[in-house]
C-alpha positions as CSV (number, residue, x, y, z in Angstrom):
1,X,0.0,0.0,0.0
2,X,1.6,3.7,-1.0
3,X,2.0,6.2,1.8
4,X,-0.7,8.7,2.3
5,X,0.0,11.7,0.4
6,X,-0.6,15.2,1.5
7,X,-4.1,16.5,0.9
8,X,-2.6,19.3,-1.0
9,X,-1.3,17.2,-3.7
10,X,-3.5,17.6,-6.7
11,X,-5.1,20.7,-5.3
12,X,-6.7,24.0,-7.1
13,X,-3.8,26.3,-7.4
14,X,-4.1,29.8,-8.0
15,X,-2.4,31.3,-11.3
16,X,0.7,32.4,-10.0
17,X,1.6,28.9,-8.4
18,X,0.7,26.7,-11.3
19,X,3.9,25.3,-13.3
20,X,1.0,23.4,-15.6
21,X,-2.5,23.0,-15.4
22,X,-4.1,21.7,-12.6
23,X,-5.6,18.8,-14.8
24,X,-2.9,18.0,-15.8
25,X,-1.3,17.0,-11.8
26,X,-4.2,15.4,-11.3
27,X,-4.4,12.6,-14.2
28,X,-0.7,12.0,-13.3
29,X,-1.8,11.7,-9.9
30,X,-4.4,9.4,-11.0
31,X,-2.1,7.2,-13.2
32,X,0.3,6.6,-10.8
33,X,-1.6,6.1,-7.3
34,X,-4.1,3.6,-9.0
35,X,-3.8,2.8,-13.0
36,X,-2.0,-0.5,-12.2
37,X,-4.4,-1.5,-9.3
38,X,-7.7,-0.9,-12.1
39,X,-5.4,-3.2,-15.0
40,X,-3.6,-5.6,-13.1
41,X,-4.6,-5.7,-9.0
42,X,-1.9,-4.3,-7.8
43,X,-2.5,-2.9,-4.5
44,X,-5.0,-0.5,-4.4
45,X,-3.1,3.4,-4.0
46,X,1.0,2.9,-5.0
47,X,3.7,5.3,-4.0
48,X,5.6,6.7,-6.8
49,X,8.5,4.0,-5.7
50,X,6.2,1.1,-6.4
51,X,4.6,2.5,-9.5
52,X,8.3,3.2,-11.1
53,X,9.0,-0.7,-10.0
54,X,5.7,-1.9,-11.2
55,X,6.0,-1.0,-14.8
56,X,6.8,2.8,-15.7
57,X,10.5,2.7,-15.2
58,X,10.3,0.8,-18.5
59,X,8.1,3.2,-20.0
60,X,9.8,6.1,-19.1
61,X,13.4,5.6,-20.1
62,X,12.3,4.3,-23.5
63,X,10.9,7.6,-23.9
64,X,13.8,9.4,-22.3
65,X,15.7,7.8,-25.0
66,X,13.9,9.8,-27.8
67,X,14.6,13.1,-26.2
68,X,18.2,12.8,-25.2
69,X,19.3,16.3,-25.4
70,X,16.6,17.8,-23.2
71,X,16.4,15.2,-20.8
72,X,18.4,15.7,-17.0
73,X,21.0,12.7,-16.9
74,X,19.8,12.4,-13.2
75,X,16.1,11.6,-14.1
76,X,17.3,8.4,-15.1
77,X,19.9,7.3,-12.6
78,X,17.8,4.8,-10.8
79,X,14.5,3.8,-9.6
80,X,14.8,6.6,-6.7
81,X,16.0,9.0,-9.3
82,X,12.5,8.3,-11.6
83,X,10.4,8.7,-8.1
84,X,11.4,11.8,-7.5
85,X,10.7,13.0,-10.6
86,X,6.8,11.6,-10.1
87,X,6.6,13.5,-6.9
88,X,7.7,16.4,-8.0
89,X,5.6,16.1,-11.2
90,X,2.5,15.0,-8.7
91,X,3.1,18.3,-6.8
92,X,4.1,20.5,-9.5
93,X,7.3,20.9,-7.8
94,X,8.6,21.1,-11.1
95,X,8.4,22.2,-14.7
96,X,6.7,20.0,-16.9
97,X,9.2,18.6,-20.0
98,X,7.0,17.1,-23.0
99,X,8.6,13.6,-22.2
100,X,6.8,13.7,-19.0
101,X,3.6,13.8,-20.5
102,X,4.0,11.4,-23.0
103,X,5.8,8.8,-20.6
104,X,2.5,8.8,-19.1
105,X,0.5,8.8,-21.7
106,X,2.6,5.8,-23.5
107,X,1.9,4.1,-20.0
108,X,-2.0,4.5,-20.0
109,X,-1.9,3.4,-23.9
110,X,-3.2,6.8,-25.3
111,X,-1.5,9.6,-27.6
112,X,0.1,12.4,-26.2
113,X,-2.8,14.4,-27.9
114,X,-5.9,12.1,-26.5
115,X,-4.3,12.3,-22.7
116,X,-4.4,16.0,-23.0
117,X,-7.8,16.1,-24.2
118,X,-9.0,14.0,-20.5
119,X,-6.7,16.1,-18.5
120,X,-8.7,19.3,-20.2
121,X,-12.0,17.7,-19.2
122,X,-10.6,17.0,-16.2
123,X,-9.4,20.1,-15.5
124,X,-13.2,21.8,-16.4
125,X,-15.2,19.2,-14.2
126,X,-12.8,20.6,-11.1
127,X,-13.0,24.1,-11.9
128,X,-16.7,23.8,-12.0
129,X,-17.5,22.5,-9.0
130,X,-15.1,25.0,-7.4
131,X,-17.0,27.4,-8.8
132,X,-19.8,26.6,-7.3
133,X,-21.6,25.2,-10.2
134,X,-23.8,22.2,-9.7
135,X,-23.2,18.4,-11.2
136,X,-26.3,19.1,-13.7
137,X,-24.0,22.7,-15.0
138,X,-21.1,21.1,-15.4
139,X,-21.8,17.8,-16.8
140,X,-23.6,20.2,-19.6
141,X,-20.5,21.9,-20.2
142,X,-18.3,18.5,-20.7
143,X,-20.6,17.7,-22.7
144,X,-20.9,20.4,-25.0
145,X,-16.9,20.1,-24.9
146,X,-17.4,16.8,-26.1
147,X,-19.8,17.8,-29.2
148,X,-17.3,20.8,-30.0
149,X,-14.2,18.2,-30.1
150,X,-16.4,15.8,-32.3
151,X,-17.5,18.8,-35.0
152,X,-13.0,19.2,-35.2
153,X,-13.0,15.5,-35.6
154,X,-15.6,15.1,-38.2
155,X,-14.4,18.2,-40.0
156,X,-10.7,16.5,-40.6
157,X,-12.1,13.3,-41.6
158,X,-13.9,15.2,-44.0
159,X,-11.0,15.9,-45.5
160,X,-9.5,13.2,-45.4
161,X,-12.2,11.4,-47.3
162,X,-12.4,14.5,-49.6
163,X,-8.3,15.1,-50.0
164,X,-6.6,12.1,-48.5
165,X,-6.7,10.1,-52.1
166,X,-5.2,12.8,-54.1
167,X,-3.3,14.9,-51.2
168,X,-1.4,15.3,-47.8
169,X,-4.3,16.8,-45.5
170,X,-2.4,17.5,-42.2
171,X,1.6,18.0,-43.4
172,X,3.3,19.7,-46.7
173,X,7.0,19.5,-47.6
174,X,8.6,23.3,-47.5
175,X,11.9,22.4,-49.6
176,X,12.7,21.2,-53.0
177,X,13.8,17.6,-51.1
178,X,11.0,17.0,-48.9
179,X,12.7,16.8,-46.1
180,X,11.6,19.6,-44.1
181,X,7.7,19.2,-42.9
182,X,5.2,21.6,-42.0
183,X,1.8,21.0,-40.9
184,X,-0.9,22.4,-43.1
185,X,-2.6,25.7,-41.8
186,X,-5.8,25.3,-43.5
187,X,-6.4,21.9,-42.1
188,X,-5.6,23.4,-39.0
189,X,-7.9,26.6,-39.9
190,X,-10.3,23.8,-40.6
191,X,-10.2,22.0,-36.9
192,X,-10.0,25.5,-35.0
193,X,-13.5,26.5,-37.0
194,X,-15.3,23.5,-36.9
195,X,-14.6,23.7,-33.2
196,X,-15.5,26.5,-32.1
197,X,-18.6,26.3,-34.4
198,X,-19.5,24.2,-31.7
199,X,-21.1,24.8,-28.5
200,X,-17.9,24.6,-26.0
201,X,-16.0,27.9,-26.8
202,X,-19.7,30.4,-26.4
203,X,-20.4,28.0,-23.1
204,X,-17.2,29.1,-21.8
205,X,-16.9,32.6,-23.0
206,X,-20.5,33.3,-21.0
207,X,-19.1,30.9,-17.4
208,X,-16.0,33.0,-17.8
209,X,-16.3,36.0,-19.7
210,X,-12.7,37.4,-18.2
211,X,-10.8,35.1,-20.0
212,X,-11.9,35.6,-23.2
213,X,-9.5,37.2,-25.7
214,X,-10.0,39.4,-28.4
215,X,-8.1,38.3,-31.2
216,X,-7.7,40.2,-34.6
217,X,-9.9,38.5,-36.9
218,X,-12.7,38.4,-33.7
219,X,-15.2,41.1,-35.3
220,X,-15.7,44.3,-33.6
């Protein structure tokens, strides 16, 4: 059984203690105190010492191995080296480095992308109900997340079905070679409307006025 861990960890944190999203610390949190208990019984909260022996030492130095040159030596050292690195990652005692996020997200079996999507969700369900709102509110605002993400979804495999057969739809090659790769802005133009065509981005704009931003092509 893990040690008990300080009811601050995964806490709300206000904007100038934050080092990444709050949703973010708490699907970490999540993965390691209880991912291997749901898959394989293992016992049912894990300290970050038995999670790195149970499995996600593994998983995290083969990513480490992709990302050499931006990746602390000392991460990697040892087993006690990796745990320190969740519990500072499960505090936010430290800056979050992409191969953090994708160790865990190669552990849970997901896509980088597709982890950050249920941290954001994650992140709105909390903020929600620590606003106040009640479970009917904020389940209709997931929700309407939800039907935004699927308008993105369905307007790429448009696309795709329309393009795909005849054309690159996400990535175009910038030099005579082909070696260098950008992604395609109008595909991306494509997403970014079809989202917020959806009912997610006026949902939030209304629980949250203050954060909306004006941007330059936002009419007048």
């Amino acid at each position: 059984m893990g040690s008990e861990l300080p009811w601050k960890v995964g806490a709300r944190r206000k904007a100038e203690d934050k080092l990444f999203p709050d949703g973010i610390e708490a699907t970490f949190l999540a993965i390691q105190n209880y991912w291997l208990n749901l898959k394989m019984k293992k016992p049912e909260r894990m300290s970050a010492l038995q999670f790195t022996k149970a499995g996600f030492r593994r998983v995290f130095k083969a990513v480490v191995a992709k990302y050499g040159a931006v990746v602390d030596p000392g991460d990697v050292d040892d087993d006690d080296s990796i745990k320190r690195v969740l519990q500072r990652l499960c505090s936010q005692n430290r800056a979050l480095e992409f191969y953090h996020l994708r160790s865990f997200a190669e552990f849970v079996e997901l896509p980088t992308g597709m982890l950050l999507l249920f941290s954001q969700m994650v992140s709105d369900e909390r903020r929600m109900l620590d606003d106040g709102f009640s479970l009917e509110q904020t389940n209709d605002f997931l929700i309407d997340f939800i039907t935004s993400t699927e308008h993105a979804v369905k307007a790429a495999r448009q696309l795709l079905e329309e393009r795909g057969k005849f054309d690159r739809v996400f990535t175009f090659a910038y030099d005579k070679k082909g070696h260098k790769q950008m992604a395609r802005a109008k595909t991306l133009l494509a997403w970014s409307e079809a989202f917020n065509a959806g009912p997610y981005p006026a949902h939030k704009a209304k629980i949250w006025p203050a954060e909306t931003i004006t941007l330059p092509w936002h009419k007048s």
